[in-house]
BAMI-481989 format. One record per residue (C-alpha): residue number from 1; residue in three letters; chain; x negated, z, y negated. Coordinates in steps of 0.02 Angstrom, whole numbers, plus 50000, padded with zeros to 5 digits. Layout:
% residues N
> segu vomi volo c1 c3 c2
> NUM ALA A X Z Y
...
***
This chain:
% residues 409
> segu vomi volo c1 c3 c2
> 1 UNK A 45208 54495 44785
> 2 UNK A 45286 54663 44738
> 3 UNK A 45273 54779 44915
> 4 UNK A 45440 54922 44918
> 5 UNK A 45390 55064 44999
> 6 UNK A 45508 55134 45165
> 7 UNK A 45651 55241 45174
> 8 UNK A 45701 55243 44978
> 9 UNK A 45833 55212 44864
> 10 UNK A 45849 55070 44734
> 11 UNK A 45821 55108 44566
> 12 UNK A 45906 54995 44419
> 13 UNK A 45819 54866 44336
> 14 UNK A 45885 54797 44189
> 15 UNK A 45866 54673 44060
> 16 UNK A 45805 54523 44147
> 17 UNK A 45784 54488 44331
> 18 UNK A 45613 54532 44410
> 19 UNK A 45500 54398 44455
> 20 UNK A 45557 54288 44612
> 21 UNK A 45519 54360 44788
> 22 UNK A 45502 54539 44710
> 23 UNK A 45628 54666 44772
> 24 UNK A 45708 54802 44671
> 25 UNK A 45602 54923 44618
> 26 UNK A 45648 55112 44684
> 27 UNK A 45633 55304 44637
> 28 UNK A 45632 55474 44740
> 29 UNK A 45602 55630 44682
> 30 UNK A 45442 55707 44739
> 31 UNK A 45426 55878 44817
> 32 UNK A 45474 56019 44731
> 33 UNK A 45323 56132 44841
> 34 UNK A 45186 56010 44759
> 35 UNK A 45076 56092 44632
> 36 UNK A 45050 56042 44479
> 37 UNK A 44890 56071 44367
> 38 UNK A 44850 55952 44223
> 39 UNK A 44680 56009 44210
> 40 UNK A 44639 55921 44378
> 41 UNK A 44681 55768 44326
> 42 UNK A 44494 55781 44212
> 43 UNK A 44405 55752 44386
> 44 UNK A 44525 55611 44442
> 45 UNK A 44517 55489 44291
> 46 UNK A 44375 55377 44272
> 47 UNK A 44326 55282 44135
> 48 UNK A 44366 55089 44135
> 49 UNK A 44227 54987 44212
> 50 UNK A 44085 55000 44075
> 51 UNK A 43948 54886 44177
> 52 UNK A 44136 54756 44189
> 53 UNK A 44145 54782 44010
> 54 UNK A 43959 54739 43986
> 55 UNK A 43994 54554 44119
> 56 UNK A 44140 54511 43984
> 57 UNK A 44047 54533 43846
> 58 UNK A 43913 54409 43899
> 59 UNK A 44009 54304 43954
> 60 UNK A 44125 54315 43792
> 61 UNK A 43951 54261 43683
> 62 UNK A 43940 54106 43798
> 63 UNK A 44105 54034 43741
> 64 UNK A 44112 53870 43615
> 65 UNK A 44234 53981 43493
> 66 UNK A 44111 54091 43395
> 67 UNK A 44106 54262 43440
> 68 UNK A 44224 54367 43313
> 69 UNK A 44342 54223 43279
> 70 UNK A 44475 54288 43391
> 71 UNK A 44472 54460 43308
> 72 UNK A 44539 54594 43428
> 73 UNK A 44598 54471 43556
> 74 UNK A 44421 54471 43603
> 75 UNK A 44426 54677 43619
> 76 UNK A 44592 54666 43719
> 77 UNK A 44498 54552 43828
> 78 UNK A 44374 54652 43887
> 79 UNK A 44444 54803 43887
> 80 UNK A 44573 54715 44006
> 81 UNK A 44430 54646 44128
> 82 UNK A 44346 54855 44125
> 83 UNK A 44517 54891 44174
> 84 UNK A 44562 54756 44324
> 85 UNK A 44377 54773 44359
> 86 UNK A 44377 54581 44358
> 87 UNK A 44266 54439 44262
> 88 UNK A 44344 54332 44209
> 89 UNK A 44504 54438 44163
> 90 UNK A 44652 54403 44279
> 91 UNK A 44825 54359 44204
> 92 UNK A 44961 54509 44155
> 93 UNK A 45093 54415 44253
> 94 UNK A 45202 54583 44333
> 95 UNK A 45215 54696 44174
> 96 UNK A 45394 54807 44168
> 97 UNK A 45454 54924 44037
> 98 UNK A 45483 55112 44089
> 99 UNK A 45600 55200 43994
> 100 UNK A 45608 55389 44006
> 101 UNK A 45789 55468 43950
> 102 UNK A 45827 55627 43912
> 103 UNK A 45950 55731 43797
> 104 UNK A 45865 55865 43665
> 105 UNK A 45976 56032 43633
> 106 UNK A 45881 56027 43461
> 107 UNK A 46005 55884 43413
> 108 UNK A 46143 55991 43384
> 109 UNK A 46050 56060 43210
> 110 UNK A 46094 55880 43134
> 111 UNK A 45915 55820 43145
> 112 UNK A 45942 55639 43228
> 113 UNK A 46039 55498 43143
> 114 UNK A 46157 55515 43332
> 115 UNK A 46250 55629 43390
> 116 UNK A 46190 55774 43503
> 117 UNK A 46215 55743 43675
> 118 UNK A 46238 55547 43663
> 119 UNK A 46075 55491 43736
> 120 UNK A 46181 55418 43888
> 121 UNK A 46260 55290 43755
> 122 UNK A 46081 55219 43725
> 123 UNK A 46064 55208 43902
> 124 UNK A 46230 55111 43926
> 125 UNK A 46210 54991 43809
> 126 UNK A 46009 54950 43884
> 127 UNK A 46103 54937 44060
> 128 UNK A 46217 54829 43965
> 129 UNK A 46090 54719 43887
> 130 UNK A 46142 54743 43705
> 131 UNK A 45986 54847 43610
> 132 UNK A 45826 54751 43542
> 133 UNK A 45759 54820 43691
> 134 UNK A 45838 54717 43798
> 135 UNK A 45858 54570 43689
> 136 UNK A 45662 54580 43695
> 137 UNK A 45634 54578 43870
> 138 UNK A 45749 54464 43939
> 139 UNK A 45653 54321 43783
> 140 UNK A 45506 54391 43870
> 141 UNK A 45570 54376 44058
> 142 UNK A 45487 54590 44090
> 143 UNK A 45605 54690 44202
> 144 UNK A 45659 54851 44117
> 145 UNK A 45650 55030 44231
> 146 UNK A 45776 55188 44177
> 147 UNK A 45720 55354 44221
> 148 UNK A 45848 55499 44203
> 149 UNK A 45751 55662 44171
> 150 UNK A 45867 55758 44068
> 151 UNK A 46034 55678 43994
> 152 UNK A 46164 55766 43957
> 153 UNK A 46307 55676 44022
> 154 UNK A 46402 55689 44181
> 155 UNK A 46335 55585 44302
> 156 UNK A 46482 55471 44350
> 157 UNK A 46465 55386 44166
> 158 UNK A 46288 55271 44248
> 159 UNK A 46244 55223 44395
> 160 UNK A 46185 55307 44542
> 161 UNK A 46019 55244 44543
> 162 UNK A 45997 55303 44359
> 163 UNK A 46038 55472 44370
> 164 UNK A 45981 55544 44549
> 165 UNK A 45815 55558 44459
> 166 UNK A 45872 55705 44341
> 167 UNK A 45772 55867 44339
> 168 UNK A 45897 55953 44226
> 169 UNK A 46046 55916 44097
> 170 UNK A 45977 55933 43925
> 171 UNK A 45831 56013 43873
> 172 UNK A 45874 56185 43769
> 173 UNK A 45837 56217 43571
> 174 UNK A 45675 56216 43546
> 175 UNK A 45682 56322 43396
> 176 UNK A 45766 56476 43465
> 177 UNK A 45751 56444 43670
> 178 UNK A 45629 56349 43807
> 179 UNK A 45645 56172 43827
> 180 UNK A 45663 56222 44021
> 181 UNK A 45579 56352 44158
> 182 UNK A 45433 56318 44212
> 183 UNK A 45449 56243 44360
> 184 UNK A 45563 56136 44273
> 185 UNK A 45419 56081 44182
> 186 UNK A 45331 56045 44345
> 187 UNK A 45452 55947 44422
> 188 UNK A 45465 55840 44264
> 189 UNK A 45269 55794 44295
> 190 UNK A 45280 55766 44444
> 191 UNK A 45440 55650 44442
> 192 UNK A 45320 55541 44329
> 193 UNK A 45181 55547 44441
> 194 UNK A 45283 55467 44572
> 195 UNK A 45359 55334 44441
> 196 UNK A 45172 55286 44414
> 197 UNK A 45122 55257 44600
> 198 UNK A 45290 55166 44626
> 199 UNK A 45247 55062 44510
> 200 UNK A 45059 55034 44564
> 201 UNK A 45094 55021 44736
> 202 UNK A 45236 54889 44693
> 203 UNK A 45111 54769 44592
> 204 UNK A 45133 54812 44410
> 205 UNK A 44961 54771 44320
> 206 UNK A 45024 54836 44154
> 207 UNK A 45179 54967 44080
> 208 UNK A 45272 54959 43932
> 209 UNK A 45318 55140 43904
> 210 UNK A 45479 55192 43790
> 211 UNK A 45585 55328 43776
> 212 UNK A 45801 55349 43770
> 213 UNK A 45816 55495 43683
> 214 UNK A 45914 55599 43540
> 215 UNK A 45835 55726 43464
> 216 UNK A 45647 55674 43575
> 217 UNK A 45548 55644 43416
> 218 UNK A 45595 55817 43357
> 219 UNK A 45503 55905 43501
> 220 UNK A 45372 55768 43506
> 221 UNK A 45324 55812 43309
> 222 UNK A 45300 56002 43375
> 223 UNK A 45194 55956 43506
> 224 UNK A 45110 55873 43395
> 225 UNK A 45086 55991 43269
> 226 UNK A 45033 56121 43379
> 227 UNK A 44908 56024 43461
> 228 UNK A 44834 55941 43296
> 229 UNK A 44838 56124 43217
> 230 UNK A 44949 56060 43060
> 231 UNK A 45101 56112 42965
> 232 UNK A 45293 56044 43006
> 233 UNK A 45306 55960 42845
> 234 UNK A 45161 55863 42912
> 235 UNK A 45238 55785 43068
> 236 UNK A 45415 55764 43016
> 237 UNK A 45481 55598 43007
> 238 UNK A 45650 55519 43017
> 239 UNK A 45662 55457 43172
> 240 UNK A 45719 55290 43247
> 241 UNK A 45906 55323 43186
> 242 UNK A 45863 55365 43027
> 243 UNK A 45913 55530 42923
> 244 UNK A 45953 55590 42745
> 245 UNK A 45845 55700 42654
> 246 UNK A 45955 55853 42709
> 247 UNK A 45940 55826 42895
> 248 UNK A 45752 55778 42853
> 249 UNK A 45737 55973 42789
> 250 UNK A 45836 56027 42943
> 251 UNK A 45721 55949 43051
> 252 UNK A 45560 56007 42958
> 253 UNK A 45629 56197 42965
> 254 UNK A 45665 56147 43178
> 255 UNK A 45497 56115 43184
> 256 UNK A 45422 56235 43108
> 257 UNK A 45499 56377 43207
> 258 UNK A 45466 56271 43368
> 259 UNK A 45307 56292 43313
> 260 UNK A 45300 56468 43286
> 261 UNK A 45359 56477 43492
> 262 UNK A 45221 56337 43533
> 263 UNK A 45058 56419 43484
> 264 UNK A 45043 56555 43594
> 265 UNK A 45052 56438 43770
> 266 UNK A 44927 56313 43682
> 267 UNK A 44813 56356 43829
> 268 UNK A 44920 56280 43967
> 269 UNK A 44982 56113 43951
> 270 UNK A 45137 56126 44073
> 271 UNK A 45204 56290 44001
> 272 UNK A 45163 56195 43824
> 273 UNK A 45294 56064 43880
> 274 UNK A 45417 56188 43944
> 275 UNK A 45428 56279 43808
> 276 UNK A 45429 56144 43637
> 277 UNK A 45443 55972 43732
> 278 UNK A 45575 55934 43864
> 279 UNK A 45619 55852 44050
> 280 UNK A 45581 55677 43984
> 281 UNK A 45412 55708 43898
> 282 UNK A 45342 55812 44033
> 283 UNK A 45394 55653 44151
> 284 UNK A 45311 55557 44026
> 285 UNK A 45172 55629 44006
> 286 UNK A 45148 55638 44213
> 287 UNK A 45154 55462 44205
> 288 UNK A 45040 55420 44090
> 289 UNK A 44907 55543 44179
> 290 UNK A 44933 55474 44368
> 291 UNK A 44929 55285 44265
> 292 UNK A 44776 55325 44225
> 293 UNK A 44716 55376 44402
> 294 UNK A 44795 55216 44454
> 295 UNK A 44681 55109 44336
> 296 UNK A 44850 55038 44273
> 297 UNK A 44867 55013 44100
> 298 UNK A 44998 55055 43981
> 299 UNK A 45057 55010 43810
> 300 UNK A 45134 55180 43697
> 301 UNK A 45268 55130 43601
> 302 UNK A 45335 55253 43454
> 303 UNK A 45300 55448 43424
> 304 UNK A 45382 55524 43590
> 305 UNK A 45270 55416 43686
> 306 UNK A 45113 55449 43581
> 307 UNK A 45153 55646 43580
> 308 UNK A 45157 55638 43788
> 309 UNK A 44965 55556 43791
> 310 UNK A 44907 55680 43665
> 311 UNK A 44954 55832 43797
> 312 UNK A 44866 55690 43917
> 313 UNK A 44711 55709 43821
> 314 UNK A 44712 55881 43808
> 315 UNK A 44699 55883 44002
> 316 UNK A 44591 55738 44048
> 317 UNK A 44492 55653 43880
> 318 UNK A 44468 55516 43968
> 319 UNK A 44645 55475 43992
> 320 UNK A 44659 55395 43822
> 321 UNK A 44547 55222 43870
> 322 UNK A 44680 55165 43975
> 323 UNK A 44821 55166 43851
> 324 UNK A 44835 55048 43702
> 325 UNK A 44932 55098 43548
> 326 UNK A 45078 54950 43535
> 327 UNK A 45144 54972 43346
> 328 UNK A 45135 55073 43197
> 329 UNK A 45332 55163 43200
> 330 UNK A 45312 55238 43027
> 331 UNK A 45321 55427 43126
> 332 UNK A 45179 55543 43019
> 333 UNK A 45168 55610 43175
> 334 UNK A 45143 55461 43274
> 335 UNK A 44995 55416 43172
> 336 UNK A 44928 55608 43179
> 337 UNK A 44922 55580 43360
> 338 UNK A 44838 55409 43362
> 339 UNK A 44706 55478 43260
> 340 UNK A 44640 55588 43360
> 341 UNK A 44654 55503 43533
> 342 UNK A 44567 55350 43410
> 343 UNK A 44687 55234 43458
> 344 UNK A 44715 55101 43351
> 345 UNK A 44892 55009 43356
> 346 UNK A 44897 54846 43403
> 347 UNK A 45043 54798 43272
> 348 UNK A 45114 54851 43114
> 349 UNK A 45262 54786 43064
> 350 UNK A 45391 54887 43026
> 351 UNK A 45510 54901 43180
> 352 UNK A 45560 55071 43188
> 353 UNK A 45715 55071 43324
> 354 UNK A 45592 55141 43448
> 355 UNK A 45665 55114 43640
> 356 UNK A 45509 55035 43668
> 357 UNK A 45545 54902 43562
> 358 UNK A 45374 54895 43458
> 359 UNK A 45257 54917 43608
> 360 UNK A 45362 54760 43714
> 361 UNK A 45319 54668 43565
> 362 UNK A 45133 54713 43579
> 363 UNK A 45129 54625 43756
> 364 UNK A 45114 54440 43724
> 365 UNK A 44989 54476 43621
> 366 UNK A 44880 54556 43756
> 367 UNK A 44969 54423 43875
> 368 UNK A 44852 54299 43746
> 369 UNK A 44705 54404 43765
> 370 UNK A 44683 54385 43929
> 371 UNK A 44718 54200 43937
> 372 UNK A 44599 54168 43830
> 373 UNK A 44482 54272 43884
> 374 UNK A 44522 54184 44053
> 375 UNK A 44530 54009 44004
> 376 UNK A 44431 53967 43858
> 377 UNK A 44281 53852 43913
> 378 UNK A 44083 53911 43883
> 379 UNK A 43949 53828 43807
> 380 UNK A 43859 53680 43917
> 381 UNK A 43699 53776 43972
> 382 UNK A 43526 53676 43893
> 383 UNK A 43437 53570 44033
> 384 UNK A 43249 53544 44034
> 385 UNK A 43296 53355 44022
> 386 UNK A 43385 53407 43828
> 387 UNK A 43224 53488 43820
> 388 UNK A 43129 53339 43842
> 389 UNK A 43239 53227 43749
> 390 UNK A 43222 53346 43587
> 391 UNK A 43023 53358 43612
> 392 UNK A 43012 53153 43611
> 393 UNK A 43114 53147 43476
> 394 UNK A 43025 53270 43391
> 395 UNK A 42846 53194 43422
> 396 UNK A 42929 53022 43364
> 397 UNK A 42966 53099 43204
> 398 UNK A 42804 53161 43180
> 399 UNK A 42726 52981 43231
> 400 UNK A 42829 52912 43080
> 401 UNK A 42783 53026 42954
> 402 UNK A 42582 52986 42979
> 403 UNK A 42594 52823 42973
> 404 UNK A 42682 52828 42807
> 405 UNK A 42553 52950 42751
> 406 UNK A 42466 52887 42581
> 407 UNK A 42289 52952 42614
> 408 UNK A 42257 52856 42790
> 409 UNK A 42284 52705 42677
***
């Protein structure tokens, strides 16, 4: 049973109802006076059990389905008993989609198929039940998290428990200004940092992480880019909403003088994200870093989420083993990013809306990897009494064939 910790707030869940006997999950911002240094998260995050890993795989060549008929259910399946620490694999029974929002100032250049500003609409009509997203998880019965890090709306338009999470209201064009300050930056981490122990300490064994964002895969391409050392044309995509060849060029020419601002604060991760990314990837990306101190797994959806656990790797390389890759988007720069954390998506088929639709999609299929893993029966060890049973037999056989044997005759 889900545990809420004292003296906070709730936080809106939406979609489907959360399991029976849970309560509703909650969200408070974390202290502004807490420091924040990516690089120490390289000492905090440990590998997934390898001598687990080693249990499952025995035990995997012990099963009465032959070992590689399952394909990468078989992967999934260990890699979920390294994580849970736990042979044979327990059951993903309390997953939840997180959903960071946030508004991009880079919007206003015509580079997203919405308007600027209009990240709050996406938001709305999640709360509302109406996107794929939603669809999805209430077929799926996953509670669905909001996280307000930057929209730019006035608050009044969603709830109260949506919104009292916001570091700031928009994030600023990346191509001619910083996303945000600094600290900014820092408060964005560490907003996700506390999303990821609320939802450890509450009983989630495994995330489904999207974004809610217009303009986001703008800024995630740059971050991209500069990390990965490669060109705008490169990275840029057309995004979830889809764009024309013209805003296609406007975007490429955003990125590319994003970029020109993002190589010279390579060297420090935070700044990196305060300068090209914005409040909802730097939540993000805390998140997926304190996840992976947690030992809770997550599934990336789309580019934005996939550009957040590349600035992950950059500060802790061992962050990537406890994220999977849920779907192929279609983003050049999604795949860019993939490649070098050498994750390999989980799905490719052609779903493109982002919102974390792709990566929810991903789940029962590592739902299935664990049951099998789980429940499928092993082999009936050999007794000495089969033993002796196929020695007689043998000896019998033997018997035969001399007496039938032309020269004792």
């Amino acid at each position: 049973m889900r545990t809420q910790p004292r003296d906070a707030a709730p936080q809106v869940t939406v979609g489907v109802s959360p399991p029976p006997g849970s309560p509703v999950p909650i969200t408070y911002r974390p202290a502004r006076q807490t420091p924040v240094n990516l690089d120490d998260f390289s000492d905090l995050i440990e590998r997934p059990d390898g001598g687990v890993r080693r249990d499952a795989e025995e035990r995997r060549e012990r099963f009465s389905v032959p070992p590689g008929a399952l394909g990468r259910l078989d992967e999934l399946g260990e890699w979920l008993s390294a994580a849970q620490q736990a042979v044979p694999v327990r059951p993903v029974e309390q997953a939840r989609v997180v959903l960071f929002a946030g508004d991009h100032g880079v919007a206003e250049l015509g580079v997203s198929g919405r308007a600027a500003g209009s990240a709050h609409e996406l938001v709305r009509a999640t709360l509302d039940g109406s996107t794929p997203l939603a669809v999805l998880a209430r077929r799926f019965a996953v509670p669905v998290r909001i996280v307000d890090a930057g929209l730019d709306c006035e608050p009044e338009l969603l709830p109260e428990a949506v919104v009292r999470t916001r570091v700031r209201r928009g994030s600023g064009r990346i191509d001619v200004e910083d996303a945000m300050t600094v600290e900014e930056a820092r408060e964005a981490v560490r907003l996700g940092m506390a999303i990821a122990d609320e939802e450890a300490d509450s009983g989630t064994d495994l995330v489904v992480l999207g974004d809610l964002s217009v303009g986001g895969t703008t800024a995630a391409a740059t971050l991209i880019a500069a990390l990965c050392g490669t060109d705008a044309s490169v990275v840029t995509g057309r995004g979830g909403a889809g764009i024309d060849d013209l805003a296609w060029m406007r975007k490429c020419a955003a990125i590319r003088d994003a970029l020109r601002r993002a190589r010279p604060v390579l060297g420090d991760q935070v700044e990196l994200l305060a300068t090209v990314g914005g409040a909802d990837l730097a939540a993000m990306t805390g998140f997926l870093l304190q996840c992976a101190v947690r030992r809770l797994p997550v599934i990336l959806d789309g580019v934005v989420s996939a550009a957040c656990a590349l600035v992950g790797q950059r500060a802790a390389f061992r962050a990537p083993d406890w994220w999977l890759a849920g779907q192929l988007s279609g983003e050049p720069a999604q795949a860019k990013a993939l490649d070098r954390m050498a994750l390999n998506p989980l799905l490719d088929h052609g779903v493109i809306v982002g919102e974390g639709s792709g990566a929810l999609l991903a789940l029962p299929f590592v739902q299935a990897a664990a049951a099998l893993a789980a429940e499928l029966p092993e082999r009936a060890p050999e007794t000495d009494e089969d033993d002796t049973q196929d020695d007689g037999e043998e000896a019998s056989a033997d018997g035969e064939a001399g007496q039938g044997d032309p020269a004792g005759e």
